[in-house]
N, C-alpha and C positions, 0 to 999 in steps of 0.2 A: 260253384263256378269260381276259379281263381281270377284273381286282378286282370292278367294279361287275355282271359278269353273273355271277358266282360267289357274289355274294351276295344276286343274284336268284335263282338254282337252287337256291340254300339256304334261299332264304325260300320257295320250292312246297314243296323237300324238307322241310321241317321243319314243314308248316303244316297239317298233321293232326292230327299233334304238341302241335302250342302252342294247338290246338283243344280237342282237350280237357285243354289245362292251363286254358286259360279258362272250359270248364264245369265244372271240379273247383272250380275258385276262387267259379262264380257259384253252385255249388251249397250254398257253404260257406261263405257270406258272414258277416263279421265287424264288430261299431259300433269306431267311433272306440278307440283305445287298448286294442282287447282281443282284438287278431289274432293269438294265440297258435298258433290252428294253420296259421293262413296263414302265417303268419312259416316254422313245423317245416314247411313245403309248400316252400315256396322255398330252404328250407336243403337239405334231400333231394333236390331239384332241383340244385342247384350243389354239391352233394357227389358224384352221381352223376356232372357232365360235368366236375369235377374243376375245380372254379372256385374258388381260395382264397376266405373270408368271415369277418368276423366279424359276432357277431348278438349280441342283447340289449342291441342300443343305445335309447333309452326303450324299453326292456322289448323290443318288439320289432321293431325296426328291425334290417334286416339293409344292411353294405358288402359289397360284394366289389370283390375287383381283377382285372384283365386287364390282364396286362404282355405288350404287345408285343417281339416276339425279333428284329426284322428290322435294327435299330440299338440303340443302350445312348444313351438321354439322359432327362431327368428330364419332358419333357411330361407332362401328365396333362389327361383334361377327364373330366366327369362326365355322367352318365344318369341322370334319376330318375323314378322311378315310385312312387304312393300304393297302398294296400293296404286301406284300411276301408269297408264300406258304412254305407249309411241305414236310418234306422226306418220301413221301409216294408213293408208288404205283398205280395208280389210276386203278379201277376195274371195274367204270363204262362201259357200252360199248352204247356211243353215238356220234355221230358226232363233237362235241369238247370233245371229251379224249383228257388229256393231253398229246402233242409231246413228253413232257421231260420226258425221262422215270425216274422213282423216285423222280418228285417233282408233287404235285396236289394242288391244292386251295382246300385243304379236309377244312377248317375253315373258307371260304367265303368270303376272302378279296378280290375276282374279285366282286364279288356283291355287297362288299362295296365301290369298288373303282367306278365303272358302275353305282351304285347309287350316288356317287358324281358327276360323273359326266353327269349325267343327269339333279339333282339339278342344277349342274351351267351352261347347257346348259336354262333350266328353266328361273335360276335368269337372265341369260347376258339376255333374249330376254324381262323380267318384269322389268329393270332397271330404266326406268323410272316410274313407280309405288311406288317405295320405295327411304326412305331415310340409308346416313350413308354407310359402307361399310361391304363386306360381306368376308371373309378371307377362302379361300379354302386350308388343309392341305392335301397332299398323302402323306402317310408319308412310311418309310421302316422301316425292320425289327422289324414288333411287336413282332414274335417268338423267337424272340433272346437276350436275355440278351444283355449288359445292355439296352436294348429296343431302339428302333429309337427313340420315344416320347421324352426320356430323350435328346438325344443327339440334336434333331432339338431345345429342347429347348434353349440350350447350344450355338446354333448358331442364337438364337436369333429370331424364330418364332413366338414368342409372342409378338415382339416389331414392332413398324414401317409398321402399326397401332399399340396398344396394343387389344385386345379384353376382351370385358367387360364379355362373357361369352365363353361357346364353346359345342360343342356337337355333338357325335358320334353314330352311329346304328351300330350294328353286330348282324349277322345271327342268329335264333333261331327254328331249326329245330322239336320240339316236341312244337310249336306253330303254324297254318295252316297259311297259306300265305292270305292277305288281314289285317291281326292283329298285332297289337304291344304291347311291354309290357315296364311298365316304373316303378322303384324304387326309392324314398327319399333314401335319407341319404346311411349308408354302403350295400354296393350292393358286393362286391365282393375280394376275400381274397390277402394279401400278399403272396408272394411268392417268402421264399430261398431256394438256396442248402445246401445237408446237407454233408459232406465227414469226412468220421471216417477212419483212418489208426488204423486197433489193431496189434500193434505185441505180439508175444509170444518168443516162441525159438523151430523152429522147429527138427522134429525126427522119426526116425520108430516106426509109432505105436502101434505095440508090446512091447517097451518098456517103459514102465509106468513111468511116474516118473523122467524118462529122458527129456520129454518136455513140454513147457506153450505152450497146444493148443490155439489158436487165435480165430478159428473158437469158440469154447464152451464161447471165453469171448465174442465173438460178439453178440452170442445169448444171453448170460446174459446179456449184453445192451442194445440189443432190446425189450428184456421183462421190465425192468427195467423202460425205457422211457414210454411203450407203459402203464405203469401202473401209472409212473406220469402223463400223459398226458391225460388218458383217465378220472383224476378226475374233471378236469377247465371246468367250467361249459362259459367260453369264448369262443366261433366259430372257433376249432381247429383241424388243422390236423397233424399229426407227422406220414410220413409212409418212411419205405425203399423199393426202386422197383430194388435194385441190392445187387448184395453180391458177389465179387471176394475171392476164397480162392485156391488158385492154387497150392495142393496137391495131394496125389493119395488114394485109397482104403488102403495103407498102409502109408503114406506118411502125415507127420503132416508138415505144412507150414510155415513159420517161421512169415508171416503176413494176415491178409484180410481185405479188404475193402470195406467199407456199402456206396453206396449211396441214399438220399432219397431228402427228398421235409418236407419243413412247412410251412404251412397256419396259419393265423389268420386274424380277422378284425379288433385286437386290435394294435396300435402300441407300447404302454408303455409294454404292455403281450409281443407283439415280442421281443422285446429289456433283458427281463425279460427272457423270453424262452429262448435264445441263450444261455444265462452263465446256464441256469438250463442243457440243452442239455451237454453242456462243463463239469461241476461237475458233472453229471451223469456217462458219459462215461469215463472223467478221472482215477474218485476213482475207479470204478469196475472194470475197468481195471487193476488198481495196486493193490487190493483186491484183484486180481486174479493171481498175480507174470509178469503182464505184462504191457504196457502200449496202451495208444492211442492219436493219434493227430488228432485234432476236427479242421477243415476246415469250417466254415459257409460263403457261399459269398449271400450276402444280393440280394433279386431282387425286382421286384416290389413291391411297398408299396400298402395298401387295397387302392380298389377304392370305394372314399366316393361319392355320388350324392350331389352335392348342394343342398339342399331341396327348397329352391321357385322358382331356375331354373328349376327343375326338376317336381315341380308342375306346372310351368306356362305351358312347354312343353306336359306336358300331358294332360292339357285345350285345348291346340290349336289341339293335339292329335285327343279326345274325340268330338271337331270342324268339322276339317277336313274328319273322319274315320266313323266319330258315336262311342257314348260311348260303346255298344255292340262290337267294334270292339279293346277296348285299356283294354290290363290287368293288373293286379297289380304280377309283379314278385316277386319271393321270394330269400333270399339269397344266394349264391353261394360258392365255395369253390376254383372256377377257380379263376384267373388272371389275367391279361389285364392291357398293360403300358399306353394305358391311363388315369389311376390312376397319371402319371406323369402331366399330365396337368389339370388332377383336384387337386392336394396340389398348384398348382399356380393361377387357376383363376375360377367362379363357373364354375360348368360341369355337361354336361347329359350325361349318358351312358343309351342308350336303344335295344331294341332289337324288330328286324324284323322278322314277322312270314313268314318262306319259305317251312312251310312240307304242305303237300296234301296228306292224309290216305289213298285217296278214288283213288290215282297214283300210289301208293306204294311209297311214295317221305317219308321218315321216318329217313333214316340212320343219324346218329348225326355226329358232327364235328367232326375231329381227325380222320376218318376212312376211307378206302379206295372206301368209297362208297356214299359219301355223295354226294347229290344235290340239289338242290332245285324245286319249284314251280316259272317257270320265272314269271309269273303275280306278285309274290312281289317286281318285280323291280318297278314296278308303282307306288306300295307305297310307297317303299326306297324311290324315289326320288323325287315322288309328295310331301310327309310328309316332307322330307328334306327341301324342297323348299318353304313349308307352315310356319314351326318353325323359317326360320332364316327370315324370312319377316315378320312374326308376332314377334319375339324377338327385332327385330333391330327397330320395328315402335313402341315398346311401352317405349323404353328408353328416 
């Protein structure tokens, strides 16, 4: 039996298995930075199949290593998978609903985390097959600013091995389960916050003249923005999804506050946009007899694909899957702090097809209703298991 169908038969053989490691995980979902017992779940897990690890990296991020026996040289590339849900509700009604009322893996990081760790149930039993070392990240809090990615960096996750590459899969629910989709180069947008303080001078409304509405400067900022912004012919988004102005039917405020979100793929344009955002809202503010204080806190930076990691992966893809089975994605507007470990070393971001039309399995991330097609665990983590065997053996 060759490498590649051995680690087909172990992706059926084990896909029961990793089945319900992903309804233990959805049943037990955990927010940003406080996956304590998801962490003690995957530590039990790689203690059990005998997988060296160490854990309590930001509190709980776990490494593991997988040293290949088949030659002695120092390669190493990485795998990583996130582990925290959203404050959501879960509406499904299946036998793993989530326990925790208001947290769900509505964004799939049980699947991703159940697909890592089936890959390295995979690699530990193919070890002697390959050379070089295989670098396993769980990492916490992708949802949350300043992103876990950043922080494990910071603790030194890339070093001790270092890895020559790295590469991650996340859910893609309006693609059918069995398929993957893979993108060169900028694949997906930056992401800050945006926070506007406008004051005025508030007053009863009836009285004209008497006060600088807040609210009417905020809307002339919104318009304002939304007209410079919409002429950058660069991959842009500039929206407000809040507006506090806490006055009455008579009752003019004496301040309100905008929150929103900007995207780009550009980073010299982000840098450029922030001070346009700043002199926008400043001067019409005081145009208006009022002012405003412009808050931007920076978040993740676009995540760019390596382009010949990201092409080699999509060969071994097209390999393992069949070419009918690997798509070509298109660019995105979302997010993703793995963008932090692609500005430090190359990187794949791909994405696993988990809808099923013909199930009704349809619902997209972020929603109270999202699931998947569990046969794309087969793939997660066969493909998983295919790419860092095939990337570590051609260095």
């Amino acid at each position: 039996m060759s490498l590649k169908e051995n680690i087909k038969s172990l992706s059926e053989k084990y896909l029961s298995e990793i089945i319900q490691v992903r309804r233990h995980l959805h049943s037990h979902p955990e927010l940003s930075f406080e996956e304590y017992n998801t962490s003690k779940f995957i530590s039990e897990k790689l203690k059990e199949w005998e997988i060296p690890f160490k854990d309590e990296i930001v509190k709980t991020g776990i490494v593991a290593l997988i040293q290949g026996t088949k030659t002695s040289n120092g390669n190493c590339i990485a795998l990583r998978a996130d582990m925290d849900a959203l404050p959501i509700t879960e509406k499904n009604e299946v036998e793993y609903k989530s326990k925790n009322i208001g947290v769900m893996h509505a964004c799939g990081h049980d699947v991703h985390t159940a697909s890592l760790l089936g890959a390295a149930k995979i690699l530990s039993e193919l070890k002697n097959e390959f050379n070089g070392t295989i670098k396993l990240i769980f990492q916490p809090g992708e949802e949350k600013a300043p992103g876990g990615a950043s922080l494990m960096i910071k603790e030194g996750v890339l070093e001790n091995p270092k890895p020559s590459s790295i590469f991650a899969l996340h859910v893609f629910p309006t693609l059918e389960a069995g398929k993957v989709g893979f993108r060169s180069g900028k694949y997906m947008a930056s992401t800050d916050e945006i926070y506007l303080t406008i004051k005025g001078k508030g007053g009863h409304a009836a009285m004209k003249g008497t006060y600088v509405n807040p609210l009417l400067i905020a809307s002339e900022i919104i318009i304002a923005l939304e007209k410079e912004f919409s002429r950058t012919e660069i991959p842009t988004v500039l929206a407000f999804g809040k507006i506090i102005g806490n006055g009455a039917t008579n009752v003019i405020p004496d301040e309100v506050k905008l929150e929103g979100t900007f995207r780009t793929m550009d980073e010299a344009w982000r840098k450029k946009a922030h001070d346009i955002i700043r002199q926008i809202s400043e001067s019409k503010a005081k145009s208006m007899n009022g002012n405003c204080e412009v808050n931007i806190l920076s978040g993740y930076p676009a995540l760019v694909n390596d382009e010949p990691t990201t092409e080699r992966a999509k060969k071994f893809a097209k390999d393992f899957l069949g070419k009918e089975n690997v798509t070509e994605l298109e660019l995105r507007m979302t997010g993703e702090d793995f963008s932090f470990f692609a500005e430090k070393i190359p990187a794949c971001f791909y994405r696993l097809g988990t809808g099923n039309k013909s199930k009704g399995i349809t619902s997209g991330v972020h929603t109270p209703t999202f699931n998947i097609d569990e046969s794309a665990l087969k793939t997660g983590m066969g493909l998983m298991a295919w790419i860092a065997i095939s990337s570590i053996s051609e260095k």
